[in-house]
TORNU-156186 format. One record per residue (C-alpha): residue number from 1; residue in three letters; x, y, z. Coordinates in Angstrom, 3 decimals, padded with zeros to 6 digits, always signed. Each point is the difference from the previous one (the first is absolute). Example, Ala and Ser with C-alpha at 12.3 -4.5 7.8 and 13.67 -1.06 7.14 Angstrom:
BEGIN
   i  aa       xx       yy       zz
   1 ALA +012.300 -004.500 +007.800
   2 SER +001.370 +003.440 -000.660
END
This chain:
BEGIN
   i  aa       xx       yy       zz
   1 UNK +000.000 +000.000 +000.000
   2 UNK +001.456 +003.125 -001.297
   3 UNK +000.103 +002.677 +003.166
   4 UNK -001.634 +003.194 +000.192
   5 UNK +001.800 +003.275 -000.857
   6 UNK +002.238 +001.634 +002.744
   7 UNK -001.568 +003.579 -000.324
   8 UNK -002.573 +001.528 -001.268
   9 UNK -000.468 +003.903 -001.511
  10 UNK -003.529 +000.829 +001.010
  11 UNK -000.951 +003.523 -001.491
  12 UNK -003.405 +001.658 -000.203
  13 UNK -000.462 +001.881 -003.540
  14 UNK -001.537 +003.174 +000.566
  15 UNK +001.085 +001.879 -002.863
  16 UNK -000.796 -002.107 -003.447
  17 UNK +003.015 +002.396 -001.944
  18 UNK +002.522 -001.724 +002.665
  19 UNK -000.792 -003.570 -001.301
  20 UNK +002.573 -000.235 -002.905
  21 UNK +002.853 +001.374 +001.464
  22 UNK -000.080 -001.669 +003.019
  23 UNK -001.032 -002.939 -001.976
  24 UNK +003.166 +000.180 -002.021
  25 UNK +001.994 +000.174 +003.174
  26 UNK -001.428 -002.720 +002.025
  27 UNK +001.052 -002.325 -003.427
  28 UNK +003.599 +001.737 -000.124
  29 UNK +000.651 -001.068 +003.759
  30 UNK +003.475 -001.878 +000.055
  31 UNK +001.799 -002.642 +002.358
  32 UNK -003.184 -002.103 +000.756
  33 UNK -000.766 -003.738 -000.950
  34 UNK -003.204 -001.308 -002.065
  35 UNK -002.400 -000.633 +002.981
  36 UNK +002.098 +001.783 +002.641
  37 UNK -002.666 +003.370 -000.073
  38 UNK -003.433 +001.195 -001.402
  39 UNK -001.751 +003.428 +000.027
  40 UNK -003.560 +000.335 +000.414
  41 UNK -001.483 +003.449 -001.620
  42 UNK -003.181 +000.626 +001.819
  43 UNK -001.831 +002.444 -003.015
  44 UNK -002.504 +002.203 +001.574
  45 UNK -000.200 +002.384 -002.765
  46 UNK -003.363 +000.542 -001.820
  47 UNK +000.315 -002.122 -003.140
  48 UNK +002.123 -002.268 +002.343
  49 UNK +001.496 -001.689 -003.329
  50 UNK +002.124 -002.836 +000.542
  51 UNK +002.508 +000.151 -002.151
  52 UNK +002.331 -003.237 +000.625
  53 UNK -001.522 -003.330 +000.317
  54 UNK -000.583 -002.668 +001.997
  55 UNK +002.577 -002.225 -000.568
  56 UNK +003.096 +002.762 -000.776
  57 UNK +001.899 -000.609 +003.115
  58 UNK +001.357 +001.317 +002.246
  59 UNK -002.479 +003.071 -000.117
  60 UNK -003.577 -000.108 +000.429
  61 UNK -003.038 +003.367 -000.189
  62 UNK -003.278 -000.800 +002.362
  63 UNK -002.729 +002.825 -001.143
  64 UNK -001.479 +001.664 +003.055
  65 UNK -001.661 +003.563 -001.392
  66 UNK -000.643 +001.998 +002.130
  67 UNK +001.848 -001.779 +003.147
  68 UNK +002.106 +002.721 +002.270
  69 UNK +003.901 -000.632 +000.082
  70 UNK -000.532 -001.721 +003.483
  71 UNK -002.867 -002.553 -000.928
  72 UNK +001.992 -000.506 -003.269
  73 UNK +002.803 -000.753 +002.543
  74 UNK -001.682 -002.177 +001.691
  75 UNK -001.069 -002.271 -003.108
  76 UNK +003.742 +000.242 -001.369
  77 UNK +000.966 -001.450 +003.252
  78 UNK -002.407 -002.348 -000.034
  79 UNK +000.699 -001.020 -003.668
  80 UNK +003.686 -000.700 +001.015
  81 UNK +001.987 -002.968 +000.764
  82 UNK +003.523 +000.922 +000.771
  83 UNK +000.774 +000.062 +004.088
  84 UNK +001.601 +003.371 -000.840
  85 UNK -001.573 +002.909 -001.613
  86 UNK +001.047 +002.781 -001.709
  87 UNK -002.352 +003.323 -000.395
  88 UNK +000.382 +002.342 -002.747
  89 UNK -001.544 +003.561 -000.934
  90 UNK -001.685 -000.471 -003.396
  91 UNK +002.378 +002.953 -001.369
  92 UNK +003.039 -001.540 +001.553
  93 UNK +001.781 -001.451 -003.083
  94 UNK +002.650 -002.091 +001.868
  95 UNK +003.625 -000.034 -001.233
  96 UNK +000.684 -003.791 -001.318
  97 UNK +001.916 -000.756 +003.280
  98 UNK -002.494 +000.849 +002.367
  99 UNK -001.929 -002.907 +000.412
 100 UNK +002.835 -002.071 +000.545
 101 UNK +001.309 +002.186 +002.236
 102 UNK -003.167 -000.154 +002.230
 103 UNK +000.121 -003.429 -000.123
 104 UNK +003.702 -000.261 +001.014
 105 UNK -000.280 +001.995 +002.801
 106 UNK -002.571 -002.006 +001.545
 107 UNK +002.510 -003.135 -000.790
 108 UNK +002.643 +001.802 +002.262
 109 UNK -002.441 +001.148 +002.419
 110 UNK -002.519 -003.001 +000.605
 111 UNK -001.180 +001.457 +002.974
 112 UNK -004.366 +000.141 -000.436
 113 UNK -000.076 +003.876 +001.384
 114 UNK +002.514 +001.303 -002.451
 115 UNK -001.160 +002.353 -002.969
 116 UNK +002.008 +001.257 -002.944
 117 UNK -001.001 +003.925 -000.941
 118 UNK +001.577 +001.433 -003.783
 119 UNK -000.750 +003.217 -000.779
 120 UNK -001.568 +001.533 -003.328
 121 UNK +001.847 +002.670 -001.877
 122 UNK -001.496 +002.669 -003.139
 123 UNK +001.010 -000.515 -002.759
 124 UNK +002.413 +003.318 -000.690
 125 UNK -000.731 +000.449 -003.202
 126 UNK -003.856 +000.776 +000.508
 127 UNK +000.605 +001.166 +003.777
 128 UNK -001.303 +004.040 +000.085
 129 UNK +000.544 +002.363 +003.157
 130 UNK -002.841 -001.226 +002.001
 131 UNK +000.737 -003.908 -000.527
 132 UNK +003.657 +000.749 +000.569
 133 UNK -001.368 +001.682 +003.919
 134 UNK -002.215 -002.915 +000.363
 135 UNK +003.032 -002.498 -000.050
 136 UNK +002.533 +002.647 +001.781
 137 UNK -002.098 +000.890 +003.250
 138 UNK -001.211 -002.760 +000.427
 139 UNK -003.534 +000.567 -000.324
 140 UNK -001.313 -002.648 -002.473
 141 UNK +000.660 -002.789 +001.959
 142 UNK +001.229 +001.239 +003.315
 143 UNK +003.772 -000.414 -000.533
 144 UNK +002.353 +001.123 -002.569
 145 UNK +001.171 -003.176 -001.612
 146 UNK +003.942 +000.282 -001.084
 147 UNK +002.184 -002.677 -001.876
 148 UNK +002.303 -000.938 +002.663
 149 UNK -001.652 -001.334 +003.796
 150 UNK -001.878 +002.369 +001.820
 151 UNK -001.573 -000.548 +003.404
 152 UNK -003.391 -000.165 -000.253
 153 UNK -002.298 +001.817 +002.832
 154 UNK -001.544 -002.414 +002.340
 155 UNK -003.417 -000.775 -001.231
 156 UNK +000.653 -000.013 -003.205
 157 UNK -001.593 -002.350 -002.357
 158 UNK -001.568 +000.158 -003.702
 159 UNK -001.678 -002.313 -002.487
 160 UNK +001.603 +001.220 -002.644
 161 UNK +003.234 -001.851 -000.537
 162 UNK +000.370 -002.359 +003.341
 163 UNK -000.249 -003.996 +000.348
 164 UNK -000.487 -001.687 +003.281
 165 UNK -000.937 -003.635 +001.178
 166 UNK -003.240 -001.686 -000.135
 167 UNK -000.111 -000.788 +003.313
 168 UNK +000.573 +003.382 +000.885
 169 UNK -002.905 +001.263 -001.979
 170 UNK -002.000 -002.548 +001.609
 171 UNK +000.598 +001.393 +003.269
 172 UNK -000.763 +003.455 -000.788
 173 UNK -003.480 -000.820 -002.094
 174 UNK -001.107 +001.440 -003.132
 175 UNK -000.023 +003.438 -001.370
 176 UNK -002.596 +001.970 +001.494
 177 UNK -002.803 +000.250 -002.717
 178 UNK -001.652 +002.861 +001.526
 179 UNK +002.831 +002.035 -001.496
 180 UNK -001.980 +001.044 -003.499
 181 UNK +003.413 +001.630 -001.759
 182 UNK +003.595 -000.549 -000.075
 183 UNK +000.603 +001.917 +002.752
 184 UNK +000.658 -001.188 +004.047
 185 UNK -001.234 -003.326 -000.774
 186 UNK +004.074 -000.891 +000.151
 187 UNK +000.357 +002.345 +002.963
 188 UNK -002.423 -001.624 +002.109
 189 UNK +001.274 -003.448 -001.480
 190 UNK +003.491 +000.672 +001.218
 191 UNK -000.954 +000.466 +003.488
 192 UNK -001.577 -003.357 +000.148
 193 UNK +003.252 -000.961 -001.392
 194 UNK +002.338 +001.274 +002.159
 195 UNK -002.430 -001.114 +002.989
 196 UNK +000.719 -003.226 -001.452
 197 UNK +003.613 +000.340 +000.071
 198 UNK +001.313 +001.173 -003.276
 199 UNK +003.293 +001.235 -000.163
 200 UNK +000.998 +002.171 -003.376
 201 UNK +003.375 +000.062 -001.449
 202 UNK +000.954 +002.188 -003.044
 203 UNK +000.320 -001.720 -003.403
 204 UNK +001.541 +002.710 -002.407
 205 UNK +000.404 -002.712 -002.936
 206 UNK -003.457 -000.709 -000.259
 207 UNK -000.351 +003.242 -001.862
 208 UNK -003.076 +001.220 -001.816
 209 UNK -000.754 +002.616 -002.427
 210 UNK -003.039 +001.878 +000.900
 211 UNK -001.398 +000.262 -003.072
 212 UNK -002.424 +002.576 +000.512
 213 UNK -000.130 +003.957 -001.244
 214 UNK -001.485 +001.397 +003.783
 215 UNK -001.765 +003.287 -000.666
 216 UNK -000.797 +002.378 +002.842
 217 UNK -003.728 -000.164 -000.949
 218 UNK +000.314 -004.046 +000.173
 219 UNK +001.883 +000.238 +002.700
 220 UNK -002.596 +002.454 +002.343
 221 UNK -002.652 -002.563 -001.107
 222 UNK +001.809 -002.459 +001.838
 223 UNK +000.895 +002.083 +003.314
 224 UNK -003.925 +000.610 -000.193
 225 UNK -000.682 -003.476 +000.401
 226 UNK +002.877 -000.678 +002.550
 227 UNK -001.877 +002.560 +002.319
 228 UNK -003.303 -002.159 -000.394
 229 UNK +002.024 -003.048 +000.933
 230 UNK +001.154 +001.114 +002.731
 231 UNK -003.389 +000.531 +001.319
 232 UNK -000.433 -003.770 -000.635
 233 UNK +003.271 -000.754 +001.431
 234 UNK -000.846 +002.419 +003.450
 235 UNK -003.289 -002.382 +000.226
 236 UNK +002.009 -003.133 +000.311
 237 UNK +003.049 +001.749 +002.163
 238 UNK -001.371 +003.083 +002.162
 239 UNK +002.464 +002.141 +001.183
 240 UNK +002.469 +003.347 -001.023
 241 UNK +001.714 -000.085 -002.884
 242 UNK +002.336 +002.357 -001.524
 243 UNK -002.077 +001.163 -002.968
 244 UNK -002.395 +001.030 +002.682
 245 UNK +002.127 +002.912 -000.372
 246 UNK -000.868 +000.435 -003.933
 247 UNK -003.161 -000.179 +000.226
 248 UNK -001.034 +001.942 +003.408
 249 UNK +002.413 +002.684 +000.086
 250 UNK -001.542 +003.758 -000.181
 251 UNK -003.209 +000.769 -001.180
 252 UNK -001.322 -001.090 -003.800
 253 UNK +000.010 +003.443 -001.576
 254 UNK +003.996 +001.285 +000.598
 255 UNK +000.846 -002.174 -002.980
 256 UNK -003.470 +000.767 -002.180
 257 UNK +002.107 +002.557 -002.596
 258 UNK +002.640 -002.876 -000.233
 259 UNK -002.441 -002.568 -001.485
 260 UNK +000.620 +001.967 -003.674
 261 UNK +002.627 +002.019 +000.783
 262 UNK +003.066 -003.172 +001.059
 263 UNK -000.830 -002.709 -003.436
 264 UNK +001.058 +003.247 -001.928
 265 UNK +002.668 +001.308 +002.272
 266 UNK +001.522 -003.538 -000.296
 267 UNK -000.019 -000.508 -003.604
 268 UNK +001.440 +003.717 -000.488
 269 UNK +002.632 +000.261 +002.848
 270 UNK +003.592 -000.315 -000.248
 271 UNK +001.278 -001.195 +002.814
 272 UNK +000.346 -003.205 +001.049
 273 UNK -000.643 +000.643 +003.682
 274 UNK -003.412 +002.203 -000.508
 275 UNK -000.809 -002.903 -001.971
 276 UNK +000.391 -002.041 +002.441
 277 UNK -001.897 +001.402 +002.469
 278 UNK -003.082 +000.805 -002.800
 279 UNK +000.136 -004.013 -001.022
 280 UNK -000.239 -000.615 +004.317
 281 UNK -002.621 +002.380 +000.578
 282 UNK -001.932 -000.451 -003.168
 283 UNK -000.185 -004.682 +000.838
 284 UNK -000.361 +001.079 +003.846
 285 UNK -003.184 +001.930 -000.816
 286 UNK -001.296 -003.113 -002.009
 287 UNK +000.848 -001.926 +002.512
 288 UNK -002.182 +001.859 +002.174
 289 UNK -002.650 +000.696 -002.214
 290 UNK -000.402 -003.996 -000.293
 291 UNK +000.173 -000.767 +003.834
 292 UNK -002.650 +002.561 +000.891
 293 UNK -002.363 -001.275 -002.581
 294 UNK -000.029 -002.855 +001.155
 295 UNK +000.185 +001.012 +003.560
 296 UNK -003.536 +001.689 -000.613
 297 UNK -001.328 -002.938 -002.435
 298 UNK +000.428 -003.057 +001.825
 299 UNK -002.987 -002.324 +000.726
 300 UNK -001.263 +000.920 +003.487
 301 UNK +002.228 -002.346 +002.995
 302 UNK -001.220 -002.503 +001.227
 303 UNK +001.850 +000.582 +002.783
 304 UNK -002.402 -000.784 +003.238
 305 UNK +001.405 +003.189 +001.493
 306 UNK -001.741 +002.196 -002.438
 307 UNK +001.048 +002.590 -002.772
 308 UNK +001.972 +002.947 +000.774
 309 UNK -000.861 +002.881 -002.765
 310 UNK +001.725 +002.910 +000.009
 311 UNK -000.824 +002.972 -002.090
 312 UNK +002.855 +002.739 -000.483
 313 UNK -000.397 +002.900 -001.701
 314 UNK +000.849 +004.061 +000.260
 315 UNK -003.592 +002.076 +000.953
 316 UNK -002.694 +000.287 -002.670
 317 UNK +000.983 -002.822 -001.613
 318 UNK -003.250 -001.973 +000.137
 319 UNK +001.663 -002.145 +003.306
 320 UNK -002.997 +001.064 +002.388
 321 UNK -002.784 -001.229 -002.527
 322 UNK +001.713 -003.207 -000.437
 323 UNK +000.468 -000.370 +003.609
 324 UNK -003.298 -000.047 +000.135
 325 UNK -000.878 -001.768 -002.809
 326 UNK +001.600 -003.623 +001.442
 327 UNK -001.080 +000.938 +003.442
 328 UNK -003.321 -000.318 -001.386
 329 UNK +000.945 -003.514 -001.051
 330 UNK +002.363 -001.209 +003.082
 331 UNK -002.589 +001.596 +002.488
 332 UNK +000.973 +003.050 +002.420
 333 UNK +001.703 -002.282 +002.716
 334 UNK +002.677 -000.414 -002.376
 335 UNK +000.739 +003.407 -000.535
 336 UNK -000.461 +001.822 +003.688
 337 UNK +003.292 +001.508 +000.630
 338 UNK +001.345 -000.211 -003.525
 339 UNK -000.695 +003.247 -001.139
 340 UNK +002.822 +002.263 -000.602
 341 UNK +002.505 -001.279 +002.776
 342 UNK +002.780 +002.112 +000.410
 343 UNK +002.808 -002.242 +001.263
 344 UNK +001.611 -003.730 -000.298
 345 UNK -001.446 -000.622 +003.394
 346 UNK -003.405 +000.461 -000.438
 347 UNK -000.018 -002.070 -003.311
 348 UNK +001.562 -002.991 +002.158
 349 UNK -002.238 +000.064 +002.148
 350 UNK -002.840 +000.871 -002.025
 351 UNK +001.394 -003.401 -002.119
 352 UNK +000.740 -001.993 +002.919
 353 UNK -003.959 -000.806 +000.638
 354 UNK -000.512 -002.062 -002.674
 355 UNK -002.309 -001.115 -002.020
 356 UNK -000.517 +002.088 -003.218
 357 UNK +001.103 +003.855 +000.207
 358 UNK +000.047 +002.651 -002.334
 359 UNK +001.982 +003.447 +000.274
 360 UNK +000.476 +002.773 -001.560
 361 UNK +003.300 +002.433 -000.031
 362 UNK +000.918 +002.902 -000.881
 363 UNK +003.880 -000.052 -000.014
 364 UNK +000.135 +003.718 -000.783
 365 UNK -001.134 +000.793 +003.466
 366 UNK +002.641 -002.359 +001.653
 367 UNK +003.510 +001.440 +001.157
 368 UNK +001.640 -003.005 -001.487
 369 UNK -001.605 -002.313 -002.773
 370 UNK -001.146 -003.419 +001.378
 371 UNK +002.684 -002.471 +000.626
 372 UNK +000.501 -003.173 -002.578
 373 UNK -001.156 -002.024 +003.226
 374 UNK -003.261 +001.733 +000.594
 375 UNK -000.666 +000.030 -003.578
 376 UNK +000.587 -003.842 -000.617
 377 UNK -002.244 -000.902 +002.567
 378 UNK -003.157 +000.995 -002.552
 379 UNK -000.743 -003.233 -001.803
 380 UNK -001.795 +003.136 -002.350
 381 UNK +001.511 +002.998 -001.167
 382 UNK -001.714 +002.503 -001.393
 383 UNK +001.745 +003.401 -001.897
 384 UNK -001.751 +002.840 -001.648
 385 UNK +001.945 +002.362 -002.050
 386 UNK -001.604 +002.704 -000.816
 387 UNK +000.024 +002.182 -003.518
 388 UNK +001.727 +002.867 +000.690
 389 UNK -002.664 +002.498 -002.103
 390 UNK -002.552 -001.315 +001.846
 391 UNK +002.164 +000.440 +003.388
 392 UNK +000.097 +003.667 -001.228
 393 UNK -003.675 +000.435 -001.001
 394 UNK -000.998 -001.518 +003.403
 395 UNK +002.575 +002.420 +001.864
 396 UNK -001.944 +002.854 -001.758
 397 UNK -003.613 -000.861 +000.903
 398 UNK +001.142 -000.765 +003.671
 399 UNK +002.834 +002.033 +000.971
 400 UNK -002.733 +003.359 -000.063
 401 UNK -001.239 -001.700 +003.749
 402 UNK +003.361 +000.973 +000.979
 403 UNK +000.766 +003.774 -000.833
 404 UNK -000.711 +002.209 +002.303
 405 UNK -002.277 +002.181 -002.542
 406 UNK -002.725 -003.079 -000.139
 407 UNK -002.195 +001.874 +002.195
 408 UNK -000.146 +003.060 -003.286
 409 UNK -003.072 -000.883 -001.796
 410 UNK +001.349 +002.464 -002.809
 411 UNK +003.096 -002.060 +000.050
 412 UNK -000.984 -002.873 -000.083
 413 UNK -002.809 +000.869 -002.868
 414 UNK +002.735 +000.981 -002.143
 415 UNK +001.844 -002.677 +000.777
 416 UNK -003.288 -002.716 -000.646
 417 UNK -000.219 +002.329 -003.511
 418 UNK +003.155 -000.669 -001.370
 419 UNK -000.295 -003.537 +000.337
 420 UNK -002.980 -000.216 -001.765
 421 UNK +001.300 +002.096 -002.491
 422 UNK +002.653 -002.192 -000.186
 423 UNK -002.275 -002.782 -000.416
 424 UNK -001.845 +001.527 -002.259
 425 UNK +002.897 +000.936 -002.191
 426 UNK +003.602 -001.732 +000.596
 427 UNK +001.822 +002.456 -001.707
 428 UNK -001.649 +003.372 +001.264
 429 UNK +001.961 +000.188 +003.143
 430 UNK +003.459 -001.615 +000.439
 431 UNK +000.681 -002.385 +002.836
 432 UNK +002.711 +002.310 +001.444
 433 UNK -002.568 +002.631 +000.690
 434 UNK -002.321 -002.155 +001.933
 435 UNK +002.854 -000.743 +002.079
 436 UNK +001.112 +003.295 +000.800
 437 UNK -003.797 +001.145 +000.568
 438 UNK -000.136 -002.774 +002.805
 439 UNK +002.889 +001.216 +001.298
 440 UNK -001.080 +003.549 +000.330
 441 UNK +001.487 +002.789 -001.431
 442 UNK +001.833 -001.785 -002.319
 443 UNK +003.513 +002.059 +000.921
 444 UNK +001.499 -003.257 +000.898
 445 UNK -001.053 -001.762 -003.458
 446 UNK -001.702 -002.726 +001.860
 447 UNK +002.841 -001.579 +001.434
 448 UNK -001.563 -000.884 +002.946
 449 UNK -002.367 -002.652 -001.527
 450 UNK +002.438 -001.089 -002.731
 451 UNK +002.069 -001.215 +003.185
 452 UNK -002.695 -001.469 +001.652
 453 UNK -000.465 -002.049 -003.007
 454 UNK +003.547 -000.734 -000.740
 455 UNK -000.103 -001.528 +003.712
 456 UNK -002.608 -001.714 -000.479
 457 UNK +000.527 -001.872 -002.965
 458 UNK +004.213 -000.699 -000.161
END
């Protein structure tokens, strides 16, 4: 009875243009014996095409469209015989050696908890400015890769060019299907894994090529979804992280004239180090932008000690009337005491009764902005942002309460005229002058509410 192969390349095909060329080199791998490996191409592209047969050996395609990279994991595992396993990124293209040096580093290291790790390289003729950052800081995978040994951080651990023992996998369990993109579902994998015992040593020969042209658009797609997984990934593992940081820090609106203003500055800037910081701040905001969406769009816990909704917004925002738009639904008990508190204390103990609880802030009004601590104790949280025209229409109707000339009724006639004038007609009086008639006089060009708006909205 011939025996089974001695390793086995299990890859999930996301990306139907990376077939052929990691096709080609999956054929063009060198130093290994008929029988001594197979590779097992788990296709979970649309047309899902399988596009070498059954019986060409060593390398088999299982269709699975529409399967995320962790359940089509999870069947490449499953479709594999080898007692050592060897996962690759679909737009890896591994250098001919690299299988064969995977598998002879497990031959020198038989030990069940070691792992083998090779890093991925752009290609340099196609790499541009922001692909070349990606690789340099780190921030594509979480460690600059280099050609010689490098130590990696502890932790560290990716699908995307690593092979480990069977048993070892069995130990750890499957991929965690509740991951729905290629993102965190190897995080959270490699803490099971390292639980387990793994211990990761540096395989520089086992070189890949990433063959893939990263685009900062692409690429702030991807940090998107990364945020939303990490929602997924704080459900299974509560606690502080350090992107807490990213995604809690300061209010929402400091960074609104960014959103437009850093894609361009990135694509037009010189210097490597602006750029730098533009690329960071631009994926961080993604990042962000991805956790707190699905922060707010969860399914409700089932957690027996209730919901924990928290609504944060500046004033005039609409936070009051939604407030009291879910206390309508959780019932008053749930909200007594949750209305506007004013410090960290009172929210702990206003959370610390249980059962479900719903509160509403207004950060604006707080000395400091809530602490990362307080704020990840909301299974819900809610953020308005607020237009900023309509944050300076609203401080025109309601700033008049506050002037000390409210009490005028020829004042504040005049000042009810020209609005509907303006209302009437857009372009019959210009904004400016209804600001400086609210102000008074108008001698000090209505600076007074143009900073009360300016403080109010950045």
């Amino acid at each position: 009875m011939q025996p089974g192969p001695e390793i086995s390349v299990v890859v999930a095909m996301l990306d139907e243009e990376s077939f052929d060329p990691l096709l080609s080199a999956l054929k063009g791998q060198q130093g290994l014996r008929d029988g001594e490996w197979e590779a097992i191409i788990v296709d979970v592209t649309p047309s899902a095409s399988c596009k070498v047969t059954a019986g060409r050996e060593p390398i088999r395609v299982v269709p699975a469209p529409g399967f995320s990279r962790a359940k089509a994991m999870n069947v490449g595992i499953a479709s594999s015989r080898a007692p050592l396993l060897y996962f690759l990124a679909d737009d890896f293209v591994p250098v001919p050696e690299a299988v064969r040096a995977h598998l002879d580093f497990h031959r020198e290291f038989p030990n069940p908890d070691s792992c083998a790790l090779g890093p991925g390289f752009f290609e340099k003729r196609v790499s541009t400015k922001f692909m070349h950052w990606l690789e340099q800081s780190g921030c594509l995978f979480g460690v600059p890769f280099q050609k010689t040994g490098i130590q990696l951080p502890p932790g560290f651990w990716y699908v995307a060019n690593a092979s480990l023992k069977r048993e070892l996998v069995h130990r750890a369990g499957a991929f965690d299907e509740d991951f729905p993109h290629d993102a965190w579902d190897d995080y959270e994998y490699s803490r099971r894994l390292f639980r387990a015992g793994m211990v990761v040593d540096y395989l520089p020969e086992a070189e890949c090529v990433h063959e893939h042209v990263l685009t900062l658009a692409e690429r702030r797609v991807s940090l998107r979804r990364a945020g939303e997984a990490a929602v997924i990934f704080e459900r299974k593992y509560p606690g502080q992280y350090p992107w807490h940081k990213i995604v809690l820090e300061g209010s929402l609106d400091s960074h609104r004239h960014r959103v437009w203003s850093d894609p361009l500055r990135a694509q037009w800037t010189p210097g490597n180090r602006v750029k730098s910081r533009l690329y960071g701040r631009i994926l961080d905001r993604e990042f962000a932008a991805g956790y707190r969406a699905a922060s707010v769009l969860r399914p409700i816990s089932q957690d027996p000690s209730g919901r924990r909704i928290g609504i944060f917004g500046n004033g005039k925002t609409g936070t009051t009337a939604l407030f009291y738009a879910i206390r309508e639904s959780l019932g008053a008990a749930a909200s007594e005491g949750g209305f506007e508190p004013l410090s960290e204390g009172k929210i702990d103990a206003f959370l610390d009764v249980g059962g479900d609880r719903l509160c509403k802030v207004l950060p604006s009004k707080w000395a400091q902005p809530p602490s990362h601590r307080v704020l990840n104790r909301f299974t819900h949280r809610i953020v308005i942002c607020r237009d900023p025209r309509d944050t300076f229409i609203s401080l025109l109707l309601y700033t008049i309460i506050h002037k000390e000339w409210v009490n005028d009724a020829s004042r504040v006639e005049a000042w009810i005229a020209a609005l509907e004038a303006k209302q009437h007609d857009p372009a019959a009086i210009p904004l400016l002058q209804l600001v400086e008639l609210l102000d008074g006089n108008g001698s000090d060009g209505g600076m007074e509410s143009i900073d009360l708006f300016v403080g109010r909205v950045w």
